[in-house]
PLY file of the C-alpha trace (Angstrom):
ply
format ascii 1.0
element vertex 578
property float x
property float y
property float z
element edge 577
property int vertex1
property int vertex2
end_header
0.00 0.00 0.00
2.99 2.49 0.79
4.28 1.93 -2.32
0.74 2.68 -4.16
0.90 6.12 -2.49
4.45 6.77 -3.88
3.51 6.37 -6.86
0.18 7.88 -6.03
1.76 11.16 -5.22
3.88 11.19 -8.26
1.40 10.38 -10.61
-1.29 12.39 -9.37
0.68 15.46 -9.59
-2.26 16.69 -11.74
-2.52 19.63 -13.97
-4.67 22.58 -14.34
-5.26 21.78 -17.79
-6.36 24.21 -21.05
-8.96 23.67 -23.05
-6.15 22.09 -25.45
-5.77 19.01 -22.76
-9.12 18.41 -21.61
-12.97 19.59 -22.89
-15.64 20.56 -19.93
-17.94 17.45 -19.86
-21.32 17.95 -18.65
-22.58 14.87 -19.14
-22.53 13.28 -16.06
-23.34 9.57 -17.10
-20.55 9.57 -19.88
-18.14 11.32 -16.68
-19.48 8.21 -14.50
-19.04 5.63 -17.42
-15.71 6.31 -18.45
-13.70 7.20 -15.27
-15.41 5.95 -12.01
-18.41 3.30 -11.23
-21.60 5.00 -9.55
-20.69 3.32 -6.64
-21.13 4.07 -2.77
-17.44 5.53 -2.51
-16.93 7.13 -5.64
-20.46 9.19 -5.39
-19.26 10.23 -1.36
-15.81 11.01 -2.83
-17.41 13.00 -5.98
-19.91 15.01 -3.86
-17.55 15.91 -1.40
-14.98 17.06 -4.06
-17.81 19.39 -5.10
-18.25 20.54 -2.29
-14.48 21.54 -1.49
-14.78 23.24 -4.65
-17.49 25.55 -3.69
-15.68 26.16 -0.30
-12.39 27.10 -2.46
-14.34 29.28 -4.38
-16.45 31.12 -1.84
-14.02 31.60 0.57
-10.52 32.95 1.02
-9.87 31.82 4.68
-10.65 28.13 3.57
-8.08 28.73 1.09
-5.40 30.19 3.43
-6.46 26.96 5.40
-6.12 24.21 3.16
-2.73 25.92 2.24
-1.13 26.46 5.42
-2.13 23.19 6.54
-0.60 21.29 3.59
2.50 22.71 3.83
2.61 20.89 7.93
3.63 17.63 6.16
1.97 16.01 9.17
3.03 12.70 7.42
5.65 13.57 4.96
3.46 14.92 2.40
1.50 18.13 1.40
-1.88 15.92 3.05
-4.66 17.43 5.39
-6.70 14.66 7.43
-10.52 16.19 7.25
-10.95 15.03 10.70
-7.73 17.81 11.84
-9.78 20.61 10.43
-13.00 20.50 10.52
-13.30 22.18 13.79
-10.95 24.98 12.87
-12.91 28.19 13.00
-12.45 30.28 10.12
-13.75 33.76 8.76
-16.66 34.23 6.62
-17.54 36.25 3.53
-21.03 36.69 3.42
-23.73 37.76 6.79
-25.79 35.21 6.09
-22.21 32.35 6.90
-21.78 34.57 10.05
-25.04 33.18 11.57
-24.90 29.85 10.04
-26.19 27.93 12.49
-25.79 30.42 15.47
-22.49 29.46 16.68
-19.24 30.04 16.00
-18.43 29.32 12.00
-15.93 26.23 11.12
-14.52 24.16 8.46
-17.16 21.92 8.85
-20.20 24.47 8.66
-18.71 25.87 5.09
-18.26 22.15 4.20
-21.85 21.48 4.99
-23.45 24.66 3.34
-21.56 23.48 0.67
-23.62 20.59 -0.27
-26.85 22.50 -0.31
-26.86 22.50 -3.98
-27.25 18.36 -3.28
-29.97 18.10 -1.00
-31.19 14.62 -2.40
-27.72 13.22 -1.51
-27.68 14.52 1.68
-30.73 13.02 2.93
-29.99 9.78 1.80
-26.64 10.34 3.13
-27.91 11.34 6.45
-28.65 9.76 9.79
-29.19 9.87 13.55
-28.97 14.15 13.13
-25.55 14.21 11.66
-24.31 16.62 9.46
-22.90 15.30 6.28
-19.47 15.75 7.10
-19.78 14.48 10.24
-20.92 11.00 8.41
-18.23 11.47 6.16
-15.32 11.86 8.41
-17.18 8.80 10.69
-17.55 6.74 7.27
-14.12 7.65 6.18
-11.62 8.47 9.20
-9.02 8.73 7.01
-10.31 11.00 4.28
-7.85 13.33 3.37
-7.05 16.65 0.84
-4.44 17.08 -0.58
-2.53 19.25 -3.09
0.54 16.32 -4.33
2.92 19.17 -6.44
2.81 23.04 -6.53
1.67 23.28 -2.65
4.22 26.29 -2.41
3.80 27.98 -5.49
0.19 27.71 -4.69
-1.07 32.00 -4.74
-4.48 31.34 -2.89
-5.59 34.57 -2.93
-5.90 34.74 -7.02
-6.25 30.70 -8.40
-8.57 28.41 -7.52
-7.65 24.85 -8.14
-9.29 22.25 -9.74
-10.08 19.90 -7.33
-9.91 15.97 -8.60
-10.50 12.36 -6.58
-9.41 8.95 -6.78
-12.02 7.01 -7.93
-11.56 2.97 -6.36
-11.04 1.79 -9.82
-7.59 3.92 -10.30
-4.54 2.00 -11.24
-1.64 4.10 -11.51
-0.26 1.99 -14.40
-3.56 3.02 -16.67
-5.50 5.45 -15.24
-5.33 8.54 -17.81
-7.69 10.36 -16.69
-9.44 10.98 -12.81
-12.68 12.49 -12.54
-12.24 17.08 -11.07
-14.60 19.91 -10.92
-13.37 23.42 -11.53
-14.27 26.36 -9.48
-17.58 26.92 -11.14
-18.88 23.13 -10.50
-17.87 22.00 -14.07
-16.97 18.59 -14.81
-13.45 17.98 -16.10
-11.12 14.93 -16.82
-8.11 15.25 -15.15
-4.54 14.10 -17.14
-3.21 11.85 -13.87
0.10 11.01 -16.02
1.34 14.51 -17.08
2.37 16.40 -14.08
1.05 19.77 -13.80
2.01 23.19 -14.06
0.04 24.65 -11.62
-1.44 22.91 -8.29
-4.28 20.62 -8.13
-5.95 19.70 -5.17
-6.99 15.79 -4.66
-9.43 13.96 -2.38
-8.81 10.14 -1.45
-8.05 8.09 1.63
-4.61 8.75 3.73
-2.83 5.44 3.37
0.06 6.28 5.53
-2.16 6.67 8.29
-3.91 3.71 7.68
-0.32 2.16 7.81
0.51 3.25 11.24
0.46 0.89 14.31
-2.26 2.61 16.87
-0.95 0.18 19.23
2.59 1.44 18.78
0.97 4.87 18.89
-0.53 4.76 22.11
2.95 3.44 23.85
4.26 7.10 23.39
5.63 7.15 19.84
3.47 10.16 19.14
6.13 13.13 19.54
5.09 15.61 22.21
4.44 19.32 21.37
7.56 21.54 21.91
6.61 24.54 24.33
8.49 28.11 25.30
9.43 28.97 22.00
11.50 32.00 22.14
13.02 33.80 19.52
16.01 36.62 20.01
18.11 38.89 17.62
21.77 37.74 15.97
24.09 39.43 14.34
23.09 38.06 11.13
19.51 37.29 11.80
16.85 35.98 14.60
17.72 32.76 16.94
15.31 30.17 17.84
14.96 28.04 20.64
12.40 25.65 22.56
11.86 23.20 24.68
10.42 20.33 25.18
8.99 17.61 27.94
11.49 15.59 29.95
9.94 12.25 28.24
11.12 13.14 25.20
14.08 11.14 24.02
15.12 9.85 20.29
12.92 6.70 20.88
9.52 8.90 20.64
10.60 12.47 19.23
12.80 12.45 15.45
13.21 15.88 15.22
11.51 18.67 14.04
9.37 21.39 11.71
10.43 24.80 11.72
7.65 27.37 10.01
7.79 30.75 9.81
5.09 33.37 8.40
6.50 37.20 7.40
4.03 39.95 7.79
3.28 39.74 3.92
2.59 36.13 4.03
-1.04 34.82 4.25
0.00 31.59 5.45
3.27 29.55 7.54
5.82 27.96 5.42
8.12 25.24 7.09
11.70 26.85 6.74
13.48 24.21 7.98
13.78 19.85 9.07
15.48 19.92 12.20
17.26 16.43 13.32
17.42 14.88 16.62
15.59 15.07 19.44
17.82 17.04 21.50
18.60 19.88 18.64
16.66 22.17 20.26
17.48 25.33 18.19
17.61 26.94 14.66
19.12 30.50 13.32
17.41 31.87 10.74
19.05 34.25 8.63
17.10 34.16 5.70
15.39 37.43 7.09
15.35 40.94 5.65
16.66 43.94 8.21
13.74 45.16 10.58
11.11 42.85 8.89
9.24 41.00 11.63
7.88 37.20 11.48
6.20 34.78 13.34
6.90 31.38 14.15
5.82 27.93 15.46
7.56 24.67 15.94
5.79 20.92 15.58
7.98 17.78 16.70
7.90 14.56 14.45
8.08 10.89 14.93
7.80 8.44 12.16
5.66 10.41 10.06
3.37 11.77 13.26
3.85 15.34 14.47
2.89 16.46 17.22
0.71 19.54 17.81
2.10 23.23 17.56
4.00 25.49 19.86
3.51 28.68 21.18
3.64 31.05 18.19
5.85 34.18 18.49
6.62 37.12 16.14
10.11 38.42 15.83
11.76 41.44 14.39
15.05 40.76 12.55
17.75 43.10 13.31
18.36 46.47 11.71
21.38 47.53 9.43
24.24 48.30 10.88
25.37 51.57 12.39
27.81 53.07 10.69
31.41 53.86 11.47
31.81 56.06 14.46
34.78 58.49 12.40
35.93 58.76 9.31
38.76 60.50 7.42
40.64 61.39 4.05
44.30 62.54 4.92
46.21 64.17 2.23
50.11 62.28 3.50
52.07 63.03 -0.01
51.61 63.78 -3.17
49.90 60.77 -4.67
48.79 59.25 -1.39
45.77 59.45 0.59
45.48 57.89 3.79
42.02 56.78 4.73
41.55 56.55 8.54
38.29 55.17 10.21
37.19 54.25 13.53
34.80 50.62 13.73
31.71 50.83 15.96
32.49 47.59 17.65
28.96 47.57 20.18
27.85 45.54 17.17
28.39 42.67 14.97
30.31 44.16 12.12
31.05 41.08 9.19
33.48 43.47 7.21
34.08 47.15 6.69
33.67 48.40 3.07
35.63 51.45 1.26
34.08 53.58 -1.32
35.89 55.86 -3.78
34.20 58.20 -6.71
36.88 60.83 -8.67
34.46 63.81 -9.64
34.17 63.75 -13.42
35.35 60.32 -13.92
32.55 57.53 -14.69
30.93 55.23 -13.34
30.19 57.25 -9.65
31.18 55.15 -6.57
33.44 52.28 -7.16
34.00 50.09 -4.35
37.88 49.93 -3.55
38.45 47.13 -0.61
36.59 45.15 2.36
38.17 44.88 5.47
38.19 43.09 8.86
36.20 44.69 11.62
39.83 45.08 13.08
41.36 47.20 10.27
40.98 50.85 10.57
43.27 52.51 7.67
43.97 52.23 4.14
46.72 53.97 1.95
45.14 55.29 -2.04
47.87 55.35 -4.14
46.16 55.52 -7.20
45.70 60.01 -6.57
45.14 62.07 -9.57
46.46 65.41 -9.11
43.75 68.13 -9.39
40.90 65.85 -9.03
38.36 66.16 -6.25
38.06 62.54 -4.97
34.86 61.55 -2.67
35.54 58.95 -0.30
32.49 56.92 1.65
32.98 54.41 3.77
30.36 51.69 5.22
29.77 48.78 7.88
28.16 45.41 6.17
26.39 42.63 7.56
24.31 39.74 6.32
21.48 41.98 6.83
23.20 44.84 4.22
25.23 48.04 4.40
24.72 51.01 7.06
24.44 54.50 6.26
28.11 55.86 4.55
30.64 58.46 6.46
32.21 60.86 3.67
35.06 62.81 3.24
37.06 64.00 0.17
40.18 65.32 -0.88
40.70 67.76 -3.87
44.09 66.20 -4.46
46.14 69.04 -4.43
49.70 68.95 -6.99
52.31 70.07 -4.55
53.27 67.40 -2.32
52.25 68.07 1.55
54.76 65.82 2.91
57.01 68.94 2.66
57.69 72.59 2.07
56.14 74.20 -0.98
57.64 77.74 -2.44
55.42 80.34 -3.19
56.88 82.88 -5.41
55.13 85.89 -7.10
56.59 86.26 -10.58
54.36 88.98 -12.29
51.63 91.30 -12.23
49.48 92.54 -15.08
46.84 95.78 -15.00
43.59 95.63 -17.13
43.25 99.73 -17.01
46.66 101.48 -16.33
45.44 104.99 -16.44
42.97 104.29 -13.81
45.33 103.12 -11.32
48.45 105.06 -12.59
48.14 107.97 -14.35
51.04 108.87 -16.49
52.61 111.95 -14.82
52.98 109.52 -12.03
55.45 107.24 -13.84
55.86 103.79 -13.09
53.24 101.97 -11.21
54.38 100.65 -7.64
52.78 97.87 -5.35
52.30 96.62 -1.81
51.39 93.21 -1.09
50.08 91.77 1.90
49.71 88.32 2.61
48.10 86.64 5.53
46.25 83.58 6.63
44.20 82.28 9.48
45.13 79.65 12.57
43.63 76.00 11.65
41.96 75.81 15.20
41.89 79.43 16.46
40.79 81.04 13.21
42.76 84.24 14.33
44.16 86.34 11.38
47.72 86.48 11.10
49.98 87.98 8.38
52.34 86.03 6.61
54.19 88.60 4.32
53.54 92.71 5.04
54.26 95.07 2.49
56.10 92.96 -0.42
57.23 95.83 -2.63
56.68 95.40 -6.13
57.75 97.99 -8.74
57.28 98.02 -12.54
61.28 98.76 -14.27
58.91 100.68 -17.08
55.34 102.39 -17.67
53.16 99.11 -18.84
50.56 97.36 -18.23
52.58 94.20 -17.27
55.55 94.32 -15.11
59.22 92.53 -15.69
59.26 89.14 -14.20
60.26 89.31 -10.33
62.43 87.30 -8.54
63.34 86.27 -5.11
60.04 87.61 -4.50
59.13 84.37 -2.16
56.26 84.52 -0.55
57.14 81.44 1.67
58.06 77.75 2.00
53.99 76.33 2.27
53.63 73.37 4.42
50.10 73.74 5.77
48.62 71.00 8.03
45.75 69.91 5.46
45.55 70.13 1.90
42.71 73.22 1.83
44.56 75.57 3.27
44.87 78.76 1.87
46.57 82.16 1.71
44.37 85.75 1.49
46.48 88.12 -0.86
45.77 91.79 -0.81
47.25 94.49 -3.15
47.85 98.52 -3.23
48.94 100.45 -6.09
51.09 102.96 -4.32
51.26 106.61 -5.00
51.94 109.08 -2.11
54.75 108.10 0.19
53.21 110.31 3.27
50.61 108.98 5.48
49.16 105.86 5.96
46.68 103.98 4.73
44.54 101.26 6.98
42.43 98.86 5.03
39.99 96.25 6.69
40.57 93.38 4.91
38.92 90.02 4.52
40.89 87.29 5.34
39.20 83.92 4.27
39.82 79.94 5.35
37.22 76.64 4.08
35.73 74.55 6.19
33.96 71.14 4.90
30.12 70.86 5.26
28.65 68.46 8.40
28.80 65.66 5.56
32.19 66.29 4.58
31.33 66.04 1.16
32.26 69.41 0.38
33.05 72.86 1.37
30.83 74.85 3.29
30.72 78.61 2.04
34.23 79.85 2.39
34.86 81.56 5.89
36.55 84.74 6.27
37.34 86.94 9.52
38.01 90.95 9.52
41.80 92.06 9.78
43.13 95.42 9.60
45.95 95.93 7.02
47.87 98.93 7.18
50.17 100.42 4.67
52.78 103.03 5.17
51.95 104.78 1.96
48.65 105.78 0.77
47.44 104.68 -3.05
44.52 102.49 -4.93
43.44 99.60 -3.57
43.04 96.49 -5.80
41.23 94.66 -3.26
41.94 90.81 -2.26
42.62 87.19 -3.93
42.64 84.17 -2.77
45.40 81.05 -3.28
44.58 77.67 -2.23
47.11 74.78 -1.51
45.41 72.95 -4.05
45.79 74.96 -6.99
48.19 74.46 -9.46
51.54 76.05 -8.54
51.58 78.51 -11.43
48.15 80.61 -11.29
47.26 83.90 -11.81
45.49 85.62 -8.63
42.56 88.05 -10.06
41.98 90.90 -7.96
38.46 92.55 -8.36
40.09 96.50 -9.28
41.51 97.41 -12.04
42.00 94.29 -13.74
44.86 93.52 -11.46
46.43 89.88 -11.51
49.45 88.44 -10.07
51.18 85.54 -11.37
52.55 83.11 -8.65
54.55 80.17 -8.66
56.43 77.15 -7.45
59.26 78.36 -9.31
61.26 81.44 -9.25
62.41 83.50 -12.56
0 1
1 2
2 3
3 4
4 5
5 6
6 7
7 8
8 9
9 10
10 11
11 12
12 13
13 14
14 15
15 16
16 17
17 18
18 19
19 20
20 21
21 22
22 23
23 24
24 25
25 26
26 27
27 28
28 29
29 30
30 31
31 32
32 33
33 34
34 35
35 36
36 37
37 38
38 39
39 40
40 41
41 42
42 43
43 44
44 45
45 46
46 47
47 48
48 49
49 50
50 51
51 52
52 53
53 54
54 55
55 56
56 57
57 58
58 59
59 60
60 61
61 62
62 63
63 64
64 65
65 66
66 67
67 68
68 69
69 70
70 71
71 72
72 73
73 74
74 75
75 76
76 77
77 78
78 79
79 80
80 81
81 82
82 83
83 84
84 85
85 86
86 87
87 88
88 89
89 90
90 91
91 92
92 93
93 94
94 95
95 96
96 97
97 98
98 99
99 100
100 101
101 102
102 103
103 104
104 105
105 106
106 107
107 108
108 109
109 110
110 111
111 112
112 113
113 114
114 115
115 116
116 117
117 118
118 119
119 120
120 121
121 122
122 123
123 124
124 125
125 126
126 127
127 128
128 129
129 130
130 131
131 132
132 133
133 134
134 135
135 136
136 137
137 138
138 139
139 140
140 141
141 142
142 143
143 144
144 145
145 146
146 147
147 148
148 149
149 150
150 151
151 152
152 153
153 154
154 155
155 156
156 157
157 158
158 159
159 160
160 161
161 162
162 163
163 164
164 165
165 166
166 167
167 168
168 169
169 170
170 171
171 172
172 173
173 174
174 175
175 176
176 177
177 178
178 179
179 180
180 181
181 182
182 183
183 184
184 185
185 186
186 187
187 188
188 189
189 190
190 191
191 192
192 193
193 194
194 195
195 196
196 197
197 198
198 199
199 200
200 201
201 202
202 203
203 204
204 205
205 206
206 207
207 208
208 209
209 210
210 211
211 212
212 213
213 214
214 215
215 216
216 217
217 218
218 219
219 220
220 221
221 222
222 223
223 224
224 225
225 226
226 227
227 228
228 229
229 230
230 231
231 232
232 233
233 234
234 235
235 236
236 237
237 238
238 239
239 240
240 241
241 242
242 243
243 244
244 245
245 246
246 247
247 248
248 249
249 250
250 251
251 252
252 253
253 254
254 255
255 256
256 257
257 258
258 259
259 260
260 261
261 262
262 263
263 264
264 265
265 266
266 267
267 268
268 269
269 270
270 271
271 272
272 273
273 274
274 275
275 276
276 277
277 278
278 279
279 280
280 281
281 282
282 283
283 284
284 285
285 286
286 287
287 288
288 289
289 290
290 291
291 292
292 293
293 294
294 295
295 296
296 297
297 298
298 299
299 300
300 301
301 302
302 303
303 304
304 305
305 306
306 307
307 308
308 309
309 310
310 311
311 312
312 313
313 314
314 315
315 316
316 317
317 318
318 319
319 320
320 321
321 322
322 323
323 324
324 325
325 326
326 327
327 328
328 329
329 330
330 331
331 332
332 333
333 334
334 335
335 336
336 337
337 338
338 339
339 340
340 341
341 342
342 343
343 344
344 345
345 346
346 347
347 348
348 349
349 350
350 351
351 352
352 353
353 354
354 355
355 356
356 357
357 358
358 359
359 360
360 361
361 362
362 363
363 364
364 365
365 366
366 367
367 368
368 369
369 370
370 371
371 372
372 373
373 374
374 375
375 376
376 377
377 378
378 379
379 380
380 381
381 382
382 383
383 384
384 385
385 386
386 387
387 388
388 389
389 390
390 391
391 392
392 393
393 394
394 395
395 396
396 397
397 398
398 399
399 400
400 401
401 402
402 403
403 404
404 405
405 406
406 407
407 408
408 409
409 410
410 411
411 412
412 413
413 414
414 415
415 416
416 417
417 418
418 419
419 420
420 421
421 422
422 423
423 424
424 425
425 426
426 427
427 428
428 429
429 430
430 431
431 432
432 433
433 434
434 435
435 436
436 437
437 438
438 439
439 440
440 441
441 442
442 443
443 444
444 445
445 446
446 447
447 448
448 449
449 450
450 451
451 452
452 453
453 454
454 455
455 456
456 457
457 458
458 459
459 460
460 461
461 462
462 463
463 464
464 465
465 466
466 467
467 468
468 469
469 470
470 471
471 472
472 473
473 474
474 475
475 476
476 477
477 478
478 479
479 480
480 481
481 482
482 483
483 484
484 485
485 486
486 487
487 488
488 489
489 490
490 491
491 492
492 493
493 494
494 495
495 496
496 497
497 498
498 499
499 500
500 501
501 502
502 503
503 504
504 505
505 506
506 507
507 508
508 509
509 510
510 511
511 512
512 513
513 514
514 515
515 516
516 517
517 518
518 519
519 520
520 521
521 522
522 523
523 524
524 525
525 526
526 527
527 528
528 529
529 530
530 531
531 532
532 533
533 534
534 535
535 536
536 537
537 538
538 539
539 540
540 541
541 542
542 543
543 544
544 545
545 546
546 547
547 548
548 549
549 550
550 551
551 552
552 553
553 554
554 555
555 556
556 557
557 558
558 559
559 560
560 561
561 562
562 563
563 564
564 565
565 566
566 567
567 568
568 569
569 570
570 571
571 572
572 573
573 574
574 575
575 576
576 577
């Protein structure tokens, strides 16, 4: 008999068939003729089919039901004993099922209103005040539904399946065809060879129960029901554990079904086989990152389970936090060092480094994973110029965590040590505004100041670099050992505040407030905020027109000309002397 039902299950993986496989029949004598005798059993296995249809098709819950219950494998296979549900209350559709029979609504009372379309069956069906299933499930104690293939795939909520029965005549060597009704009561043959591509749902007696020793049963092979499920967060996912009575040992209790239902789901899927008796817990890090889901356990014995555990619901863990610090360090010229600091309160599977060179392609290309124990990384790969984003991230199982930032614009001098800054030129867009001609040869004072990294206090660098013209023109002779100074700043965007006088009268003085200006990167150090500047008073010893200030940042290139915003006024500086 076992091996009928093996080959049962595979051969009655039956398909929802097109009209290309299989024609409606309506003619029920030709139906009875050709697949099933008109027999005792095969009329109570047809009209019960029916009516399973009609229960499918009027209501969801049933559906959810039939599903969730299939997928307990109670004995190995996607099979539902009638007797295990018909008690199991369930949620109507309609007002009219909400007062069926003034009491609260079950499997059995949808089964029952079911059959109303067969009222002539039922009463010779019948007897002592029974209901019709509860004849049935006395009758048959071993009647069954089942959906053999596609239990999983099954989407409840939008198909219906056919719904089919083994008829006492079927041979699984040549049966063809098995008697099914579709969701609108139609009769349909069935292909039972051909398996099919979408689930069918099959009534017919249980034959591994009817296989089972009771005898054996009632010594204590039936598996008891695990208790004080609890469920807790991981690193990676959510932990499971349960336990069980002190009678159970590997003699009565095999192991055991894991299911799981996520908030999305309409029904528990079993997750897992668990092995042994004394394996008593199960990590589950299939989950997605703050999704909860719920979850029961069921012990099993030689194809009995037992009943189910407490149900709990669970929330997985979160991402990760990110790192706690993280920075871009300019060291030399084509070397960044990347310095971060771990958040090690959590589980942290690997650290992951991000780089993105503004105006490249391609945006943020990852660059290296490290141990939660690494905290640095040297770029060697620096293209002068080129502002270079930086992001850095914590990764688990569960995904990434927000990014820290920081950039560098790599600058081309190399930081590592001191940098010349010589002026080498200056050039004036309107001559006879700033010098007119019985004055003679233009003359200039340049200041040059900066402002402390941490204090932000003005301070001046260079006061009063005198600058005179050998002729009359618009563009003096090329300077030199006009140094400025040896630049080594302590980060890359440093940056000098240049301020220029045309002289003209050597008595007096002249005191100009100047703006002296410094960058600071933005909260996401992805950038610069708008560039800072603080008030300093310049003073000059002679008194002329002022060409107003420029800025030079470490960054530039070496050789750059400084606009000023009078006159047309520009100086040339450099790395380089003349």
């Amino acid at each position: 008999m076992m091996k009928t039902l093996k080959l049962l299950i595979f051969t009655l993986s039956i398909v929802f068939i097109g009209c290309e496989k299989f024609d409606n029949i309506n003619d029920n004598n030709l139906i009875s003729n050709e697949l099933y005798s008109p027999n005792d059993y095969n009329l109570d296995l047809k009209y019960f089919s029916i009516a399973v249809s009609q229960a499918l098709q009027s209501n969801n819950e049933f559906r959810n039901i039939i599903k969730e219950e299939s997928l307990l494998m109670f004995d190995g296979d996607y099979d539902i004993l009638l007797s295990k549900i018909i008690d199991r209350e369930i949620k109507t559709n309609t007002l009219s099922d909400k007062n069926y029979n003034s009491k609260k609504y079950t499997v059995e009372d949808l089964l029952n209103k079911s059959y109303n379309q067969n009222e002539d069956f039922i009463k010779s069906k019948t007897s002592k005040g029974l209901s019709i299933i509860e004849e049935l499930s006395i009758k048959y104690p071993h009647l069954q539904i089942s959906i053999p293939i596609h239990a999983n795939e099954w989407d409840q909520e939008n198909y219906i399946p056919i719904v089919a029965f083994l008829p006492d005549n079927y041979d699984e060597s040549s049966t063809k065809y098995i008697p099914g009704y579709d969701e609108y009561g139609n009769n349909v043959e069935v292909d039972a060879i051909n398996e099919p591509e979408e689930p069918v749902i099959v009534i017919a007696q249980n034959e591994r129960v009817e296989l089972l020793d009771y005898s054996i049963i009632q010594e204590g092979l039936v598996p008891s029901t695990p208790f004080n499920l609890l469920g807790t967060q991981t690193e990676s996912g959510i932990r499971l554990k349960w336990d069980m009575p002190s009678t159970a040992d590997n003699m009565n209790t095999s192991g055991y079904y894991l299911y799981r239902k996520g908030v999305d789901d309409t029904s528990y899927l079993k997750i897992a086989t668990i092995y042994g008796v004394y394996n008593r817990s199960f990590d589950d890090n299939n989950v997605e990152a703050n999704r909860s889901y719920s979850y029961f356990v069921m012990s099993y014995n030689q194809g009995l389970t037992s009943g189910a555990s407490n149900y709990i619901t669970v929330t997985a863990p979160n991402y990760p936090k990110p790192v706690l610090s993280f920075e871009a360090i300019q060291q030399s010229k084509n070397q960044i060092e990347l310095r971060w600091e771990n958040d090690h309160s959590q589980y942290i599977l690997e650290t992951k480094l991000y780089k993105y060179v503004v105006g490249g392609t391609g945006g943020y290309q990852q660059i290296g994973t490290f141990t939660p124990n690494q905290h640095d990384y040297f770029d060697n790969n620096v293209l002068l110029g080129k502002k270079v984003l930086y992001k850095v991230t914590h990764r688990t199982s569960l995904g990434e965590s927000n990014a820290k930032y920081d950039f560098v614009q790599a600058p081309y001098r190399d930081i590592s040590k001191p940098s010349p800054v010589y002026i080498k030129k200056i050039t004036i867009g309107d001559l006879s505004g700033i010098e007119g001609w019985p004055a003679g040869k233009p003359e200039f004072y340049v200041t040059v100041s900066n402002v402390g990294s941490l204090s932000k206090e003005p301070y001046t660098i260079q006061d009063q670099i005198n600058l005179k013209f050998d002729t009359r023109s618009k563009e003096s002779q090329t300077f030199t050992g006009k140094k400025v100074l040896d630049w080594r700043p302590g980060f890359w965007y440093d940056m000098l505040s240049f301020y220029a006088l045309e002289y003209d009268r050597s008595w007096g003085t002249l005191k100009v407030n100047a703006s002296v200006g410094y960058q600071k990167k933005n909260d996401n150090k992805d950038g610069f905020t708008a560039n800072g500047s603080v008030d300093y008073e310049i003073e000059f010893s002679d008194k002329g027109e002022k060409c107003g200030n420029s800025y030079l940042y470490y960054y530039d290139n070496p050789e750059i000309e400084l606009e000023f915003p009078n006159y047309g006024v520009k100086i040339l500086v450099s790395e380089n002397d003349n």
